[in-house]
py3Dmol code that shows the C-alpha trace and the ligand (Angstrom):
import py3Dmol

protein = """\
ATOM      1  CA  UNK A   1     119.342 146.682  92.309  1.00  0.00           C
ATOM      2  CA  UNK A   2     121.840 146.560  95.220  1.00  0.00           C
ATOM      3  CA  UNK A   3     120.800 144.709  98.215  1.00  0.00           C
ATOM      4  CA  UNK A   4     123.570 145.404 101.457  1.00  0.00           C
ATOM      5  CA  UNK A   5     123.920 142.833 103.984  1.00  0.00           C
ATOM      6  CA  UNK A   6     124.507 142.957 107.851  1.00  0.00           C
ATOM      7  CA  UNK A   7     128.148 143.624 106.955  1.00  0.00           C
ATOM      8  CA  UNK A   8     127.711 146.191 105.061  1.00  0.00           C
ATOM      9  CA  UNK A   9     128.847 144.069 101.780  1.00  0.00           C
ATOM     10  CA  UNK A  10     126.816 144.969  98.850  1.00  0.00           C
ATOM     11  CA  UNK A  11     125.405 142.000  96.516  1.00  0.00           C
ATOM     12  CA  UNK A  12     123.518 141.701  93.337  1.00  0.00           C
ATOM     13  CA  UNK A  13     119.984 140.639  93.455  1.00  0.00           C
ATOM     14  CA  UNK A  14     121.236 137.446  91.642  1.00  0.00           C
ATOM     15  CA  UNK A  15     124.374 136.548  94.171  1.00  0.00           C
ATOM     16  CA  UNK A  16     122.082 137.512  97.015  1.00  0.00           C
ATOM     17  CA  UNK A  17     119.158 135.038  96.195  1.00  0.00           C
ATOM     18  CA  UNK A  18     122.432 132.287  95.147  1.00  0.00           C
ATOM     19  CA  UNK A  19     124.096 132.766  98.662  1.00  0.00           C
ATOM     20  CA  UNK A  20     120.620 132.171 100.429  1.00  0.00           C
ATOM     21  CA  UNK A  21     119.626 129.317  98.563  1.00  0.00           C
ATOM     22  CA  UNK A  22     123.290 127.876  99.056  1.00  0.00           C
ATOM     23  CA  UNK A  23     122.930 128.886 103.289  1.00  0.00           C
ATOM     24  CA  UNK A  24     119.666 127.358 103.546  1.00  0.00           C
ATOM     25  CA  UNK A  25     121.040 124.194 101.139  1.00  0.00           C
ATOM     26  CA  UNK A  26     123.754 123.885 103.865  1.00  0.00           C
ATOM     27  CA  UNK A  27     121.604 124.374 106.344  1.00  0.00           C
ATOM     28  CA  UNK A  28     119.489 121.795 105.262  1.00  0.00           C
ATOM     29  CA  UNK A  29     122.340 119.329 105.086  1.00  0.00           C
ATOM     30  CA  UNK A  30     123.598 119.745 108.061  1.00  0.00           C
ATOM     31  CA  UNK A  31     120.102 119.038 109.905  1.00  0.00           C
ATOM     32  CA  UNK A  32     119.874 116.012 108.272  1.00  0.00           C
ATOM     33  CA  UNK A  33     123.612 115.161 108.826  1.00  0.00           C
ATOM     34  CA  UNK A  34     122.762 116.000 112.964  1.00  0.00           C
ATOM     35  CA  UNK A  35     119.414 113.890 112.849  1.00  0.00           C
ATOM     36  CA  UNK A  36     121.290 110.740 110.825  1.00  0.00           C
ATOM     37  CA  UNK A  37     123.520 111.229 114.273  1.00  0.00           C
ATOM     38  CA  UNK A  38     120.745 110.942 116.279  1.00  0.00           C
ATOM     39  CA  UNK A  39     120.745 114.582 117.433  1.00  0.00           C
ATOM     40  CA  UNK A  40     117.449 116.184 119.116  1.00  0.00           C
ATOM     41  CA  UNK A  41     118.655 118.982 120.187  1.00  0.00           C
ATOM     42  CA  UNK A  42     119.898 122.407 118.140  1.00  0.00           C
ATOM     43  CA  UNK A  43     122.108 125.315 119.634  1.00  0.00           C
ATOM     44  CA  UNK A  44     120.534 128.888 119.620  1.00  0.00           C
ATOM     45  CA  UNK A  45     122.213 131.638 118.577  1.00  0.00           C
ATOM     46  CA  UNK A  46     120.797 134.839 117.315  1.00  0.00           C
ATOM     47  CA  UNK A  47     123.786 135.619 115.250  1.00  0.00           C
ATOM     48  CA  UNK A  48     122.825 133.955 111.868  1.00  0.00           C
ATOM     49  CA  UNK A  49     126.234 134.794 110.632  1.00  0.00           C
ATOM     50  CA  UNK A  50     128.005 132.205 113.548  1.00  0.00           C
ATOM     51  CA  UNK A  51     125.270 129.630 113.134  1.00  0.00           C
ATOM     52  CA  UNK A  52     126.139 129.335 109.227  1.00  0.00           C
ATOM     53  CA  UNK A  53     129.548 129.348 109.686  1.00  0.00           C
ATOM     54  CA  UNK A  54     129.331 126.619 111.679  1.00  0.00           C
ATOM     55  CA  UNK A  55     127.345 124.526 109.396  1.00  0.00           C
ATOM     56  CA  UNK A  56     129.992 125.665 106.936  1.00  0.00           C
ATOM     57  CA  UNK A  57     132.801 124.020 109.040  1.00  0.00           C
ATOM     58  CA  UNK A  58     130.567 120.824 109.783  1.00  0.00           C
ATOM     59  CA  UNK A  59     130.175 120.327 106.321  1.00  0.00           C
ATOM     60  CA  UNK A  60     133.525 121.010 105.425  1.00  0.00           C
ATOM     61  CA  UNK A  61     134.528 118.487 108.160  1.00  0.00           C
ATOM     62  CA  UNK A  62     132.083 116.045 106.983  1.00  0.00           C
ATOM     63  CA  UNK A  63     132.986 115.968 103.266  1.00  0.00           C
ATOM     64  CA  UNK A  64     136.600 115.441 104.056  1.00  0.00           C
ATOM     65  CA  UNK A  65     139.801 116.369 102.222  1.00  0.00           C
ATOM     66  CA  UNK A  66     138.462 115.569  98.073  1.00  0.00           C
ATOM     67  CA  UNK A  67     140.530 113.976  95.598  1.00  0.00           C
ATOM     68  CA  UNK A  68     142.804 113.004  98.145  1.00  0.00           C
ATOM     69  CA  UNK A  69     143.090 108.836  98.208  1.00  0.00           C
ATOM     70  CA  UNK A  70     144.071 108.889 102.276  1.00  0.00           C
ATOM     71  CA  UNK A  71     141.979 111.162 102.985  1.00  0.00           C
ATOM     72  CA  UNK A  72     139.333 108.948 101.688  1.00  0.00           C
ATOM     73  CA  UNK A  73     140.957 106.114 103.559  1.00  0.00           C
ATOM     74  CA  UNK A  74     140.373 107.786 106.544  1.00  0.00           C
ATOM     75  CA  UNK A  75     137.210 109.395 106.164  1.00  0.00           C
ATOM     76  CA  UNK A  76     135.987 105.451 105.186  1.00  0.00           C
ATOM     77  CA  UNK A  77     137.670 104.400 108.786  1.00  0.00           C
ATOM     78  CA  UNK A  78     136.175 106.914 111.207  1.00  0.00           C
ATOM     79  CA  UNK A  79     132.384 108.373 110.545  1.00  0.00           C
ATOM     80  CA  UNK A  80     132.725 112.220 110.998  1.00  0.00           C
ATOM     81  CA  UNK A  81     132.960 114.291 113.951  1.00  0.00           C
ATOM     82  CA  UNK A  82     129.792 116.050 114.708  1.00  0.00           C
ATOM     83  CA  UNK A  83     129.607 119.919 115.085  1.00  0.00           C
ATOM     84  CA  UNK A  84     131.165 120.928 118.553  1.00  0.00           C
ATOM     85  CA  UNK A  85     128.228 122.853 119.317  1.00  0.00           C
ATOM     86  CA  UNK A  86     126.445 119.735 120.059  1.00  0.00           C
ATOM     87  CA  UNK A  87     127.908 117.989 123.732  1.00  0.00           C
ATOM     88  CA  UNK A  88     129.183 114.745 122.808  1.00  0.00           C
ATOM     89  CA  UNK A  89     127.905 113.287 126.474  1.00  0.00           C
ATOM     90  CA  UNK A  90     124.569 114.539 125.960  1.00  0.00           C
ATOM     91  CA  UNK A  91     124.222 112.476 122.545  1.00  0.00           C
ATOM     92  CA  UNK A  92     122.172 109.606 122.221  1.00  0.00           C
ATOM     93  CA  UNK A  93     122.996 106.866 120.287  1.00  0.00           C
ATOM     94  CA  UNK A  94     123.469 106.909 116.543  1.00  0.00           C
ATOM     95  CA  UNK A  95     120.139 106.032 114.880  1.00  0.00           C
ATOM     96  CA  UNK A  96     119.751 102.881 112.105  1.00  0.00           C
ATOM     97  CA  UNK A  97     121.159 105.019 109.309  1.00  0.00           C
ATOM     98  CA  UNK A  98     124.469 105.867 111.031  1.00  0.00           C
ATOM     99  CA  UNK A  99     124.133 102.296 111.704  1.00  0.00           C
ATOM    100  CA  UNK A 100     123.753 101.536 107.662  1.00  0.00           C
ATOM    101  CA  UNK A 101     127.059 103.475 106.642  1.00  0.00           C
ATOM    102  CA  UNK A 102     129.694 101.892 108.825  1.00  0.00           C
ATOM    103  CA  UNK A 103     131.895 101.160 106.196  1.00  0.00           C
ATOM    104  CA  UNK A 104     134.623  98.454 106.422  1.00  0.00           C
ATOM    105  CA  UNK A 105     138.253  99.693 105.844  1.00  0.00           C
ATOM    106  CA  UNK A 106     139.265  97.346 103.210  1.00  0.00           C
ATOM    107  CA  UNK A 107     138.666  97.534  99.432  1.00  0.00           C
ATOM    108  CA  UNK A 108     137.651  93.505  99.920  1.00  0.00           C
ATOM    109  CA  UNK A 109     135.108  94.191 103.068  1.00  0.00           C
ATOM    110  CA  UNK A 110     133.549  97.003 101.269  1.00  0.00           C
ATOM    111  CA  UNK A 111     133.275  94.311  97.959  1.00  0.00           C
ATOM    112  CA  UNK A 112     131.741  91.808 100.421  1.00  0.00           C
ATOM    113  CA  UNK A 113     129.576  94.184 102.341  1.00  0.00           C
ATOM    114  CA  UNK A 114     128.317  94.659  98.546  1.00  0.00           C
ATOM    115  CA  UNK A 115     127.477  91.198  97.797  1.00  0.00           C
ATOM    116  CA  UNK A 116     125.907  90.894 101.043  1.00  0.00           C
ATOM    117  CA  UNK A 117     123.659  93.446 100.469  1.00  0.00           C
ATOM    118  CA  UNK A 118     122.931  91.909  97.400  1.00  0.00           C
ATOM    119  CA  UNK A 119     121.792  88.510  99.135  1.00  0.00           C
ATOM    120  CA  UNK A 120     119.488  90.576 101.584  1.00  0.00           C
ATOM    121  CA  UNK A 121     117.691  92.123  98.381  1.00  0.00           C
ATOM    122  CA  UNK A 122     117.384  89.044  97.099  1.00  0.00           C
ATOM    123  CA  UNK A 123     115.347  87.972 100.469  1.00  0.00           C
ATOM    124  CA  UNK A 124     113.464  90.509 101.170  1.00  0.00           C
ATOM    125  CA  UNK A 125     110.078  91.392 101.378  1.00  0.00           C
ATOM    126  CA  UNK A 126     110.081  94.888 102.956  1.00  0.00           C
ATOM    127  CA  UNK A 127     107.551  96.223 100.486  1.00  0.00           C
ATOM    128  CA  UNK A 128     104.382  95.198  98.492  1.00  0.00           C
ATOM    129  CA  UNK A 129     107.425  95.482  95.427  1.00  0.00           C
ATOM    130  CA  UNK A 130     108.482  91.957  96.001  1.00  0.00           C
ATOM    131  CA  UNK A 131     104.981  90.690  95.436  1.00  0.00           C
ATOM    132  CA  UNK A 132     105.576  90.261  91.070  1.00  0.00           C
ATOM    133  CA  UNK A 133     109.627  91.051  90.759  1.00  0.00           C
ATOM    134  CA  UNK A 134     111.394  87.985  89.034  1.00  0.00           C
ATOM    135  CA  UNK A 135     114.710  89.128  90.887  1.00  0.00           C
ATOM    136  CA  UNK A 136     116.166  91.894  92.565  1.00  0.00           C
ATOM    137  CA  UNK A 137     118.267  94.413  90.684  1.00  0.00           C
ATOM    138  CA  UNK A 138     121.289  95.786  92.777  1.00  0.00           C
ATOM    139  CA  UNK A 139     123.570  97.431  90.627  1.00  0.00           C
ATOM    140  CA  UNK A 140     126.820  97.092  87.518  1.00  0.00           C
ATOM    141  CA  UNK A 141     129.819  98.345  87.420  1.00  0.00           C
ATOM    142  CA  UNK A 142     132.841  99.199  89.538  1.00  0.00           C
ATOM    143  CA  UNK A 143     132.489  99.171  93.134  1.00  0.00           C
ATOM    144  CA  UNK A 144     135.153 101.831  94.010  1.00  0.00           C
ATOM    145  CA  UNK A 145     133.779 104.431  90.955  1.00  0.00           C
ATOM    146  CA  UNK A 146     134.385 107.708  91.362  1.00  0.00           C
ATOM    147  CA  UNK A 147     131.163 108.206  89.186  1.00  0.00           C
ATOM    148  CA  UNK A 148     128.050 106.554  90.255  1.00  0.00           C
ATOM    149  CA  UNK A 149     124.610 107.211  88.145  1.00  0.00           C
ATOM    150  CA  UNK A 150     121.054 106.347  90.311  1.00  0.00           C
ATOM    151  CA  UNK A 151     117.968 105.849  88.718  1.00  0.00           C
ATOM    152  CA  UNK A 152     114.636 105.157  89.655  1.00  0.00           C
ATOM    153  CA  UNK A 153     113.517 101.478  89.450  1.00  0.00           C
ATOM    154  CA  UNK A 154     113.815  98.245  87.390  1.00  0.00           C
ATOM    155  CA  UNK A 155     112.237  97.941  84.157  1.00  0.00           C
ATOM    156  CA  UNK A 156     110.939  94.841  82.540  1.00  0.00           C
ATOM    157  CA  UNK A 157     114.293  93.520  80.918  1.00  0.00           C
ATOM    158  CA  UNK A 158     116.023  94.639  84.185  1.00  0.00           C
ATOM    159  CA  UNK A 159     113.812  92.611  85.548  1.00  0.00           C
ATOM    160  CA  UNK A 160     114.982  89.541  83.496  1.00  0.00           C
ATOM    161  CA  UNK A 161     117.951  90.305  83.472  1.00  0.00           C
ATOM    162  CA  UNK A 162     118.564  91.073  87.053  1.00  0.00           C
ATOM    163  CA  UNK A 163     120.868  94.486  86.285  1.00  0.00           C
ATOM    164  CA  UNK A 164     120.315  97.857  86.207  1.00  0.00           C
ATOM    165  CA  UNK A 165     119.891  99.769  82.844  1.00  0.00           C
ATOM    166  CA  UNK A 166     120.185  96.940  80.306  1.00  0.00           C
ATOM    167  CA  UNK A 167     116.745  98.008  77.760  1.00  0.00           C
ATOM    168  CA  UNK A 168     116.816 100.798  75.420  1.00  0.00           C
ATOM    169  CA  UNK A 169     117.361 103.658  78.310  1.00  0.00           C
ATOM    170  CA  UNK A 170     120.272 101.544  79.418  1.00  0.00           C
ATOM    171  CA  UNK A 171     121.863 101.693  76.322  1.00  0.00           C
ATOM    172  CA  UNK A 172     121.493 105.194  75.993  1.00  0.00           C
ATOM    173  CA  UNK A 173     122.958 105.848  78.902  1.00  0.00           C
ATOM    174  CA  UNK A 174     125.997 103.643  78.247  1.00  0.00           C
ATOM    175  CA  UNK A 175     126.535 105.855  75.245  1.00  0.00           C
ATOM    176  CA  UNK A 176     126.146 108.549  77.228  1.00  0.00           C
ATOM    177  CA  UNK A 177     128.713 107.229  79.645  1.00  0.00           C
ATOM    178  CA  UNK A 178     131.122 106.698  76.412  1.00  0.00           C
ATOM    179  CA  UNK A 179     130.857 110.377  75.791  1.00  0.00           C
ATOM    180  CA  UNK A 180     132.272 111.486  78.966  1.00  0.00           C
ATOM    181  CA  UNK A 181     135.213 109.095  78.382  1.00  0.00           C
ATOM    182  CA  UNK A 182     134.349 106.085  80.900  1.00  0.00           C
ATOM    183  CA  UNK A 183     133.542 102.776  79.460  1.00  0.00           C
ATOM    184  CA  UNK A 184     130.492 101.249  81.456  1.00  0.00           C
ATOM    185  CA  UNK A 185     132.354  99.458  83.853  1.00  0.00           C
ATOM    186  CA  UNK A 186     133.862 102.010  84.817  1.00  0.00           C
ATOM    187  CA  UNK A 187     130.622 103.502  86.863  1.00  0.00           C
ATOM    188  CA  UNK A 188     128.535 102.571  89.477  1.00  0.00           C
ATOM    189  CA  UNK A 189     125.091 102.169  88.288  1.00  0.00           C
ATOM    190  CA  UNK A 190     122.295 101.667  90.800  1.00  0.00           C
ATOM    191  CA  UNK A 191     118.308 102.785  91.056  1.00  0.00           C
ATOM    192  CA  UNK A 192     116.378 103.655  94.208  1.00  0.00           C
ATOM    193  CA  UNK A 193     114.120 100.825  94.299  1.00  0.00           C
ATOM    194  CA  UNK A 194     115.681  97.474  93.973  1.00  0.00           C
ATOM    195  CA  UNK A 195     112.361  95.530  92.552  1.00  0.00           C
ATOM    196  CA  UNK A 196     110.360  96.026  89.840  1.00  0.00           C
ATOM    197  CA  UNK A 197     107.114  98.158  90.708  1.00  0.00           C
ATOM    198  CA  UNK A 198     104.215  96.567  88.163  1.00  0.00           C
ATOM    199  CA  UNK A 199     103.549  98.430  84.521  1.00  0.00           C
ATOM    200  CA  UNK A 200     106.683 100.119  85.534  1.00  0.00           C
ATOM    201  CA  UNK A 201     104.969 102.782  87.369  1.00  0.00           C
ATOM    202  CA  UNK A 202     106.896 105.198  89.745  1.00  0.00           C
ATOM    203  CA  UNK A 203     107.265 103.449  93.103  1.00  0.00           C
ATOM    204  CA  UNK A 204     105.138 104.978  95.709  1.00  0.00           C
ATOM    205  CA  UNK A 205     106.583 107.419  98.447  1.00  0.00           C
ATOM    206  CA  UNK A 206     106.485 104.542 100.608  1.00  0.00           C
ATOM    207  CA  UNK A 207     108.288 101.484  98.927  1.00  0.00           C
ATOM    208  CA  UNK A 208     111.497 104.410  98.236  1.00  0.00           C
ATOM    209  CA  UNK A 209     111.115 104.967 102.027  1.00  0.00           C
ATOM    210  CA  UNK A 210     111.561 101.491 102.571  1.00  0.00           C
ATOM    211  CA  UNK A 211     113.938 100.658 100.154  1.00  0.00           C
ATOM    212  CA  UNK A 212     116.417 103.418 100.515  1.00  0.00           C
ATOM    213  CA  UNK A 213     118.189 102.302 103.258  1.00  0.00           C
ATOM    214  CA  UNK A 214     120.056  99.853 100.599  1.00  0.00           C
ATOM    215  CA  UNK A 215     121.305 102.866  98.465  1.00  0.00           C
ATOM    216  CA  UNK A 216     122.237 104.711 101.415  1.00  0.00           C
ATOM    217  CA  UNK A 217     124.515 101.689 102.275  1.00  0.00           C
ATOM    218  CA  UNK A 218     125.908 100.970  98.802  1.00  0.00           C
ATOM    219  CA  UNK A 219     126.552 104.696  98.280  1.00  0.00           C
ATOM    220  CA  UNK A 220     128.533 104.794 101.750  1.00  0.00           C
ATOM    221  CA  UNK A 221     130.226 101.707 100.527  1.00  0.00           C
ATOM    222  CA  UNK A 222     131.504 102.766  97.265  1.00  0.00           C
ATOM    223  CA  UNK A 223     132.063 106.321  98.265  1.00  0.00           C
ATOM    224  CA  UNK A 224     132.249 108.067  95.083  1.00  0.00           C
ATOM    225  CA  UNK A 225     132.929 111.918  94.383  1.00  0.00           C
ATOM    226  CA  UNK A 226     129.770 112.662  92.087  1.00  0.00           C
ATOM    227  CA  UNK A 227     126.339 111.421  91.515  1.00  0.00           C
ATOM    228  CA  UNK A 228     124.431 111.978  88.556  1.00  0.00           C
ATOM    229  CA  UNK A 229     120.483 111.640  89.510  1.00  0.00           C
ATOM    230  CA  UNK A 230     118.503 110.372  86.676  1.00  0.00           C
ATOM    231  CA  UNK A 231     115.282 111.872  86.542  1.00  0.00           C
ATOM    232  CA  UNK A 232     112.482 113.255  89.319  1.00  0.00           C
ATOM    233  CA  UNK A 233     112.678 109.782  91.317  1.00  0.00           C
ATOM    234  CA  UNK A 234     115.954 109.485  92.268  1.00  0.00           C
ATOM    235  CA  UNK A 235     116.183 112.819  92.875  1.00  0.00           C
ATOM    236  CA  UNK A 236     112.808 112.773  95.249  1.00  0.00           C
ATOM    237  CA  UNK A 237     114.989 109.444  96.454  1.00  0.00           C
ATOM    238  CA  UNK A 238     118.616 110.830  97.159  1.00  0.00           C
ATOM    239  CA  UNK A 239     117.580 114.779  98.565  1.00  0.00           C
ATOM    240  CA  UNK A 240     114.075 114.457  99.599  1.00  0.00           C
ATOM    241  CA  UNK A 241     112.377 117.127  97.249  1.00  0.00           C
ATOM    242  CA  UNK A 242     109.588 117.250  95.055  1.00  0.00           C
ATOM    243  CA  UNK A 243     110.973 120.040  92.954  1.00  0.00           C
ATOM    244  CA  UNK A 244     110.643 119.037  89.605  1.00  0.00           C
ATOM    245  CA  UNK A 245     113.389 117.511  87.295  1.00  0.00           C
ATOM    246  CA  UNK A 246     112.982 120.513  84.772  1.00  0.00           C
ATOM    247  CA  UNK A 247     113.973 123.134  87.382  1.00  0.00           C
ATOM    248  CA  UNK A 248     116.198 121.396  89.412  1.00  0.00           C
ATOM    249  CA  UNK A 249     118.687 119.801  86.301  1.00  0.00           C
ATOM    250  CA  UNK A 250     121.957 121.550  85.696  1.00  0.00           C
ATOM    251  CA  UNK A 251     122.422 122.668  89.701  1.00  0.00           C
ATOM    252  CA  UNK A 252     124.717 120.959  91.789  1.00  0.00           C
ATOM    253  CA  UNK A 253     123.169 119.247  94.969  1.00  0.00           C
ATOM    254  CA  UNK A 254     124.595 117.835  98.049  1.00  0.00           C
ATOM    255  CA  UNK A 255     123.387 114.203  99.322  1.00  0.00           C
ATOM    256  CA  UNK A 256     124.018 113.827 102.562  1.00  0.00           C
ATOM    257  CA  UNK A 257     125.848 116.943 102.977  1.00  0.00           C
ATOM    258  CA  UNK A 258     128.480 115.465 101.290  1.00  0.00           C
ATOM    259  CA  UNK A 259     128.850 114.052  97.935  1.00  0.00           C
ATOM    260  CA  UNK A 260     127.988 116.449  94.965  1.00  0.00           C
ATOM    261  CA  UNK A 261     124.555 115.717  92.789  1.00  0.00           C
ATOM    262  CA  UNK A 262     124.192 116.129  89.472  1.00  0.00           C
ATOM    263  CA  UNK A 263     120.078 116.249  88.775  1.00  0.00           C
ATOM    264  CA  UNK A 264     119.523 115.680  85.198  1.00  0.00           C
ATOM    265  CA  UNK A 265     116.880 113.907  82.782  1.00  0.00           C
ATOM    266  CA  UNK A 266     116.110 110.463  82.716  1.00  0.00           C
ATOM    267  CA  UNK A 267     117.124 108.426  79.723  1.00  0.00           C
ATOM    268  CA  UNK A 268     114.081 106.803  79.269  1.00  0.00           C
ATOM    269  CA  UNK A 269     112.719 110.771  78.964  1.00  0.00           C
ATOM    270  CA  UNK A 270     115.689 110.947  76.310  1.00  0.00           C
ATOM    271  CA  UNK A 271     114.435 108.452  74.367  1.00  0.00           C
ATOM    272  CA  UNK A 272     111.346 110.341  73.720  1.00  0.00           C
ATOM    273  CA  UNK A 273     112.286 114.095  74.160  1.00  0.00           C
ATOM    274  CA  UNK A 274     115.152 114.059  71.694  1.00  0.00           C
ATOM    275  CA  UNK A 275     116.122 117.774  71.883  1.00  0.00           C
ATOM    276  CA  UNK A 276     116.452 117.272  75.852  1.00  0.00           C
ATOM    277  CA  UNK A 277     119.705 115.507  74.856  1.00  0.00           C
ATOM    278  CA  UNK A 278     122.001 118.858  74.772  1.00  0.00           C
ATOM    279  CA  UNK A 279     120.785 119.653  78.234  1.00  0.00           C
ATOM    280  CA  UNK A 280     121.972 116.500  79.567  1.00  0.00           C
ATOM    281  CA  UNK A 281     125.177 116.631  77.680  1.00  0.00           C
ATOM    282  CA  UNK A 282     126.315 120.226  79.310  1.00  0.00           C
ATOM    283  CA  UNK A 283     124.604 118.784  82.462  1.00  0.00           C
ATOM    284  CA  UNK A 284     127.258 115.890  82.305  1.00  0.00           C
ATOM    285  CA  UNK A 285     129.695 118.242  81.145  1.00  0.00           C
ATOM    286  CA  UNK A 286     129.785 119.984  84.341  1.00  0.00           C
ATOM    287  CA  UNK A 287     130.280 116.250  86.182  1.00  0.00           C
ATOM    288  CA  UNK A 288     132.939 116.217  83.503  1.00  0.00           C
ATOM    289  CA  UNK A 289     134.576 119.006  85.131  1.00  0.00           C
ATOM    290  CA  UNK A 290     134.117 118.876  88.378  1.00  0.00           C
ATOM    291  CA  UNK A 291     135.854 114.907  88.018  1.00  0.00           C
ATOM    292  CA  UNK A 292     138.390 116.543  85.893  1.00  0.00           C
ATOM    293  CA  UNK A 293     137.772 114.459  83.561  1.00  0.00           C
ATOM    294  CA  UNK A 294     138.469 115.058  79.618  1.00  0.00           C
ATOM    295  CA  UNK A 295     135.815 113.796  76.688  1.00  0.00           C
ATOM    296  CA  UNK A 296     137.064 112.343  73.844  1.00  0.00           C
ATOM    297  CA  UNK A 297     135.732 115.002  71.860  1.00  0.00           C
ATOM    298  CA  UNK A 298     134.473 118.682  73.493  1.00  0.00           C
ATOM    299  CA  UNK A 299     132.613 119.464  70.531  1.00  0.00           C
ATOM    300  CA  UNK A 300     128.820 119.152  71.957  1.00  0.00           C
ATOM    301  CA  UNK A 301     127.689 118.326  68.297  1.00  0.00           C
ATOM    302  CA  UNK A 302     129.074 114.885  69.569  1.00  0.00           C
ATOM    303  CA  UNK A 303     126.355 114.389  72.529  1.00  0.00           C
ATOM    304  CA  UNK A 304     125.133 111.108  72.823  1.00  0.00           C
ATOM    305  CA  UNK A 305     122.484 110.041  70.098  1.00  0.00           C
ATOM    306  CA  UNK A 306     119.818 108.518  71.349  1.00  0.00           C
ATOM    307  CA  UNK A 307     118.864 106.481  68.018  1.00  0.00           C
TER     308      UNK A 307
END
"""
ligand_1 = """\
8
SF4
S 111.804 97.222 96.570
Fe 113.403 97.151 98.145
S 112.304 97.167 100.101
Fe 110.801 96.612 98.510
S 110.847 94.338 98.498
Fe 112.298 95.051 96.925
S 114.304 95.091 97.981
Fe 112.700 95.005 99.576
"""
view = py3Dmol.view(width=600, height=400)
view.addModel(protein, "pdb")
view.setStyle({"model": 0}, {"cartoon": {"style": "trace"}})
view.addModel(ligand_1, "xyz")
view.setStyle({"model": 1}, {"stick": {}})
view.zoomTo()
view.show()
């Protein structure tokens, strides 16, 4: 059944419902994006069709000019121009987070800032987390990826070992890294708590709240074009929602209303769900694309084994 909008253009059921989820997605995004600059007030307009343009052209602003190295650059240098609807004299000052994601210029700040942040881990005692770690786990792999995967804590060998993704899931996921043609240094590879909760349950609501500052700062840092989200934590860590794993894999995401997010299954979940593994294969498929980025071999009969 046709639905007709205020324009008068008529859309499918399906393309209707997309479009709306998509508007309120931006919408969303760009909240966030005016509270992270320490906006607290919103302009009113009853014409919804302005108000999501606008968002449109904040986000587009706010994303910058992709696949383009200076435009990078410069999007690194300067932190983006807020929507013109909002009176730069009347706005406060930027909050922590805006604080968090000034990024140095330089490839060799940004590597510094890094290893800093690293150190402060290392310290800290933010959250009842540090109580039974052995050491902090940070992150592996190349500081300037394009790609960066995020998953949810430490595990016991991480915990040894004092990097992310080194047990059985970690090895999965390097072979799953292989299949998309990157070696594993090639990647960023980072989780959204930094210590080890105990038993390797899910950290609690409040230890991600409290660590997540750190990601937001490494992902500023490194900058990359896509992020794969491994499992329901760090997606509940990188977009704030509950929604389940299962329904939210395979859709693209937006964190911050700017880098693209890939939700898709954990590999520890891999390891014992088996037939989840062609789901994650045309999940990374589509990260594949979107990085332009060629497998070694299309044929999905060639997803990453798990055994
Ligand atoms: S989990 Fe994060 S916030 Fe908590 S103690 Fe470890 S580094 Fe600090």
């Amino acid at each position: 059944m046709a639905r007709r909008q205020r324009t008068g253009r008529s859309l499918s059921t399906g393309s209707f419902r997309d479009e709306l989820i998509e508007l309120t997605q931006q919408g969303r995004a760009w909240l966030e994006w005016q509270h992270d600059c320490g906006g607290e007030a919103l302009p009113f307009s009853t014409d919804l069709e302005q108000v999501a343009a606008q968002a449109k052209a904040s986000l587009t602003r706010t994303a910058g000019p992709r696949g383009n190295p200076a435009g990078q650059a410069q999007a690194r240098q300067a932190r983006p121009s807020p929507p013109t609807s909002t009176s730069d004299a009347a706005r406060p000052a930027p909050r922590t987070v805006a604080k968090a994601i000034d990024v140095p210029s330089s490839v060799e700040a940004r590597r510094l800032r890094l290893e800093a942040i690293a150190r402060e881990t290392s310290a800290c005692t933010l959250c009842s987390l540090h109580e039974e770690r052995k050491q902090t786990v940070v992150a592996r792999g190349n500081p300037e990826a394009d790609l960066v995967f995020i998953g949810e804590g430490p595990g016991r060998e991480e915990d040894e070992q004092g990097l992310p993704f080194v047990g059985p899931a970690g090895q999965l996921l390097d072979r799953m890294i292989g299949a998309m043609g990157y070696q594993p240094e090639d990647v960023y590879v980072a989780n959204i708590v930094k210590c080890r909760p105990p038993n390797n349950r899910k950290p609690e609501p409040e230890e991600m709240a409290t660590c997540i500052p750190f990601l937001h700062e490494q992902l500023a840092l490194v900058s990359p074009k896509v992020i794969v989200a491994l499992g329901a934590t760090a997606v509940q860590g990188l977009l704030g929602t509950t929604v389940g794993i299962t329904r939210l894999r395979g859709t693209w995401k937006l964190y911050r209303g700017r880098t693209p997010v890939m939700p898709t299954f954990h590999p520890a979940y891999l390891l014992r769900q088996a037939e989840k593994k062609r789901e994650v294969w045309n999940d990374l498929q589509q990260v594949m694309k979107r990085l332009e980025q060629r497998p070694p071999s299309a044929d999905p009969a060639k997803a990453p084994r798990g055994d």
